[in-house]
C-alpha positions as CSV (number, residue, x, y, z in Angstrom):
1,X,-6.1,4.8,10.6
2,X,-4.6,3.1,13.0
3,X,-7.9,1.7,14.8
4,X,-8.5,0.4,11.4
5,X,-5.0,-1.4,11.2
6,X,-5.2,-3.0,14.3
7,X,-8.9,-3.8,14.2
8,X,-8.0,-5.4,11.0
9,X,-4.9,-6.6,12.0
10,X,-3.5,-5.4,9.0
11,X,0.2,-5.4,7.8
12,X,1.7,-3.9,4.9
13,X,4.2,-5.1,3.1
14,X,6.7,-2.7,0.6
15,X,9.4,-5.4,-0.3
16,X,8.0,-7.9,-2.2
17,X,10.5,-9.2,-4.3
18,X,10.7,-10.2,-8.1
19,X,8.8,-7.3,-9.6
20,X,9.4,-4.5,-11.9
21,X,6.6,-2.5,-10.1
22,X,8.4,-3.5,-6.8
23,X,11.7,-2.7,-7.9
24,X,10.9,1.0,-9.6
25,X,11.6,3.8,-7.1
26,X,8.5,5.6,-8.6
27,X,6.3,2.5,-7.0
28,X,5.2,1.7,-3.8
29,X,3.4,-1.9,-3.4
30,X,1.2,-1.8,-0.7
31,X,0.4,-5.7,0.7
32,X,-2.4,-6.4,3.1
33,X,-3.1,-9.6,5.1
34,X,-5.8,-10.9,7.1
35,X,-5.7,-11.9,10.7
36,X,-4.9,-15.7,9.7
37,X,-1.8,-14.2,7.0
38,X,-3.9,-14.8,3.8
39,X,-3.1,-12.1,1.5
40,X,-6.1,-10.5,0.6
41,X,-5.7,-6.9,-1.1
42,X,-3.0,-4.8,-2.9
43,X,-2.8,-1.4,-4.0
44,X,0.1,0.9,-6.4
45,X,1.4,3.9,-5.3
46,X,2.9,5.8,-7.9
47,X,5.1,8.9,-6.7
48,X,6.5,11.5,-9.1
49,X,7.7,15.0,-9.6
50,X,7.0,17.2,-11.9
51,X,7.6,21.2,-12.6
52,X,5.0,21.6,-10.3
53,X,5.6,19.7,-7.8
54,X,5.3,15.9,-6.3
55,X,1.9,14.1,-7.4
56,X,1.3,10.8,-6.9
57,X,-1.5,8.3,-8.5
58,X,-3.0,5.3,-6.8
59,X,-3.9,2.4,-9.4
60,X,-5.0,-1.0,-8.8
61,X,-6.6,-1.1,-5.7
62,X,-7.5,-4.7,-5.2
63,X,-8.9,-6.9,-2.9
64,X,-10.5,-11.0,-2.5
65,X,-13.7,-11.4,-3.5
66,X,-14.3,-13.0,-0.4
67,X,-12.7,-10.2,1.8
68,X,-14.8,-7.8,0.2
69,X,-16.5,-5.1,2.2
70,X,-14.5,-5.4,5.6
71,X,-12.9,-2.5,5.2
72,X,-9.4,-3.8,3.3
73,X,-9.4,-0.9,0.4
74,X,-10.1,1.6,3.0
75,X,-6.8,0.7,4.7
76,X,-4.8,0.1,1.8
77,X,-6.4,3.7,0.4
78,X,-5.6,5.5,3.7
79,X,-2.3,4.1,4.0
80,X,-1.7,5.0,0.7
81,X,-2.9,8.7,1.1
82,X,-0.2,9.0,4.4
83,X,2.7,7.8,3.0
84,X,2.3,10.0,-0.2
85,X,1.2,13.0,2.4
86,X,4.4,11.9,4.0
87,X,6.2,11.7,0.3
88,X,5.4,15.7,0.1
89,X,3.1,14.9,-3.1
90,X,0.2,18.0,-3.9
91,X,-2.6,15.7,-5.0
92,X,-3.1,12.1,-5.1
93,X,-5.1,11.2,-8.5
94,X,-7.0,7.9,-9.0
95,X,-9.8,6.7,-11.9
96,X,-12.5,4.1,-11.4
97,X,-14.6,2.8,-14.0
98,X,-18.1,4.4,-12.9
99,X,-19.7,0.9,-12.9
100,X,-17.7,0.0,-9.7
101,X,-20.2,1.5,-7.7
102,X,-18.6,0.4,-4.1
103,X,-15.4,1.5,-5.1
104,X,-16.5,4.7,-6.0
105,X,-18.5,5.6,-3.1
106,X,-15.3,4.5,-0.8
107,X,-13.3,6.7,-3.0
108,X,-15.7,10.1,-2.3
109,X,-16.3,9.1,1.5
110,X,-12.4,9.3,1.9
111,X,-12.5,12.9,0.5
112,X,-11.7,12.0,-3.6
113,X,-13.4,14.6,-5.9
114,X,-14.6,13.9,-9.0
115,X,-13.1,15.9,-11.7
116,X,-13.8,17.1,-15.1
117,X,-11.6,16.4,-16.9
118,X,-10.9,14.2,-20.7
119,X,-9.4,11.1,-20.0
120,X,-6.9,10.0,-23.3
121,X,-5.1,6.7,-23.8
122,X,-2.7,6.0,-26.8
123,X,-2.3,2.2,-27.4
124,X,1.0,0.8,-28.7
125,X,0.1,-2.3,-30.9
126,X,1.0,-4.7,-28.9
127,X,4.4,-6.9,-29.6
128,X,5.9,-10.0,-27.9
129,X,9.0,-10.1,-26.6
130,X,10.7,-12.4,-28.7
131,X,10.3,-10.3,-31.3
């Protein structure tokens, strides 16, 4: 991993401010730049605990269309998988829409297993906030 940062030159950043998703203690932000300080990917951490134990789910992973394939979401995805190592959590969960072919095959090379499992989603209808 940390070939891969300083190949990279990477630096992540946990304090960005003026977010709820930065400012919940469930979330970590992770930031990275290029060499030349351009911001080019992000990823969520999200840390919890349950009965069980602490799980933790990584959600949108992120990066430039033009710094695509140079090795940014493995980074952010590695970090990620250390510091919720680090957090204690059991398993890290993820989903990716199977069309993201890329994604997916960076997701299984770093040791992701597909699972069987039913996927549900309730919708609230949606309402503004001025209401």
């Amino acid at each position: 991993m940390q070939q891969l940062l300083r190949k990279r030159r990477l630096r992540f950043h946990q304090n960005v401010k003026g977010s709820r998703v930065v400012k919940s203690s469930a979330t970590i932000l992770l930031v990275a730049r290029s060499e030349e300080g351009a911001y080019v990917g992000m990823l969520t951490l999200v840390l919890f605990e349950i009965p069980t134990g602490i799980r933790a789910i990584i959600e949108d992973v992120v990066v430039d269309a033009g710094h695509r394939g140079q090795g940014f979401a493995e980074a952010l995805t590695r970090e990620a998988l250390r510091q919720a190592q680090e957090a204690g959590a059991r398993t890290v969960d993820l989903t990716s829409r199977p069309s993201r072919k890329a994604a997916n095959a960076l997701y299984q090379k770093l040791g992701f297993e597909r699972r069987e499992s039913n996927v549900y989603r309730f919708s609230f209808p949606f309402q503004s906030q001025n209401s």
